[in-house]
N, C-alpha and C positions, 0 to 999 in steps of 0.2 A: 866592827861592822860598818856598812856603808850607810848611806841617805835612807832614809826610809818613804818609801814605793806611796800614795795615795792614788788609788784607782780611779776612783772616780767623788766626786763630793757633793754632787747634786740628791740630796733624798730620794730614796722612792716614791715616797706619799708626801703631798701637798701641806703645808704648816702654813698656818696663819703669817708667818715671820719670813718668809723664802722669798729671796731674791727673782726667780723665777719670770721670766719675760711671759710666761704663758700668764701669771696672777696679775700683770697691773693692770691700771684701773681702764682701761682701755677694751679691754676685755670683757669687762663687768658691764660698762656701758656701751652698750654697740646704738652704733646710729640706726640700724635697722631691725626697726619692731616687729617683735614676733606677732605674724596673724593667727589668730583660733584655727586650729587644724579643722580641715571640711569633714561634714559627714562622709561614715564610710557608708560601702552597699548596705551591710546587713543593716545597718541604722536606718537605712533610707526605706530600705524592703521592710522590715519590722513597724516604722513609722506608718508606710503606707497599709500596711495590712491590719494593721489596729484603727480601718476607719470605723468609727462609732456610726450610731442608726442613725445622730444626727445629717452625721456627714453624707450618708447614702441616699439619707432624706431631699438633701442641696443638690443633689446629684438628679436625684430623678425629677426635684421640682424644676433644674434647670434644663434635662432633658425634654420635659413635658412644655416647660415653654416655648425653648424653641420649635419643639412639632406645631402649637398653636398658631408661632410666627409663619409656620412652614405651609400650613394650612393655608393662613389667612392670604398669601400671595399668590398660592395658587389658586384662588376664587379669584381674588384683585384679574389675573390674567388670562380666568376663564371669561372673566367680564369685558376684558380689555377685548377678546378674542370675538366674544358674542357679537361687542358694537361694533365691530371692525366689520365683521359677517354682514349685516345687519345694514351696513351702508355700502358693502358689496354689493349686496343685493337689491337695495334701492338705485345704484347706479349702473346696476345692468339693465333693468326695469325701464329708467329714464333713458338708457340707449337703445332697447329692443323698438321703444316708445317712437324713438326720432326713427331710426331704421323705418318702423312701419309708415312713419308720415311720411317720408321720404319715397317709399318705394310707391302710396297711393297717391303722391304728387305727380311722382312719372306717368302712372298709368291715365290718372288725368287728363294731363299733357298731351297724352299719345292719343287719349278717347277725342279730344276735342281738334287734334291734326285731323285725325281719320273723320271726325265731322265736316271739316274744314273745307277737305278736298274737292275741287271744282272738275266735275270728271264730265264739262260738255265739250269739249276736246277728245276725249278720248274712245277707244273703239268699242263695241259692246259688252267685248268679254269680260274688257278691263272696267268697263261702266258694272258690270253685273259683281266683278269682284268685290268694289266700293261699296257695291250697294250691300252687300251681305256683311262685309264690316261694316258699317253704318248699324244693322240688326244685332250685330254681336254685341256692338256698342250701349246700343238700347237696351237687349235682353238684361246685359249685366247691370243697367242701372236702375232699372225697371225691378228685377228678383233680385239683386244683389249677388246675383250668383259668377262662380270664377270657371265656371267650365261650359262646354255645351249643356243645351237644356233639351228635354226631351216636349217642349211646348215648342211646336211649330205656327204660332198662330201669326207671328210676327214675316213668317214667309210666305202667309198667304195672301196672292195677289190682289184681294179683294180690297186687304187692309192700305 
């Protein structure tokens, strides 16, 4: 008979003694460390759902502070809002204020024109007109008043 056949010579199963390129030691030591496999869901889900009374305790005390915090800012900026108001309203006051000087400065002005007016020049009608602003003038500073007054006494001739 002829040669005899070897099929193959590599083992099936791994022996401490085997040439084997997959066993040297290169293999054994890899430069790259194994990291701790991550938690999976149900670990994660199981963890979260085993919160103790403690935990729910942290929970609501830090819910309840920040409402407190939540609280406290919105007084701070109802207050902010208050002063704000508050010198709106004083600086409309101090301009209604000038407004009113202003407009009793004009009238002034105009009272003491209409005083002024030199009306011996002029013909009688126009003389009669002055002379009745001249009493409107009086009347109003006389009663203080801003419209016709129902006291004629000021147009009677005698006066």
């Amino acid at each position: 008979m002829g040669p005899t056949v070897v099929l193959n010579e590599t083992p099936l199963y791994e022996t401490p003694a085997s040439d084997s390129p997959m066993d040297s030691s290169m293999s054994q030591v890899s430069p790259i460390e194994k990291e701790p496999r991550p938690i999976g869901r149900k670990a994660v889900k199981a963890k979260r759902g085993s919160n103790s009374p403690k935990n729910a305790s942290k929970f609501l005390e830090e819910i309840s502070r920040m409402q407190a915090m939540r609280i406290e800012m919105d007084m701070k900026q109802q207050e902010h809002d208050r002063a704000i108001e508050v010198e709106y309203a004083k600086e409309r006051e101090y301009v209604s204020q000038e407004r009113e000087y202003v407009r009793q400065e004009k009238i002034e002005k105009k009272d003491r024109e209409t005083m002024a007016v030199d009306t011996s020049h002029m013909s009688p009608e126009t003389k009669q007109f002055w002379k009745l602003e001249r009493m409107d003038v009086m009347r109003q500073r006389l009663f203080h008043d801003d419209g016709p007054s129902n006291t004629n006494w000021l147009n009677d001739q005698n006066h």
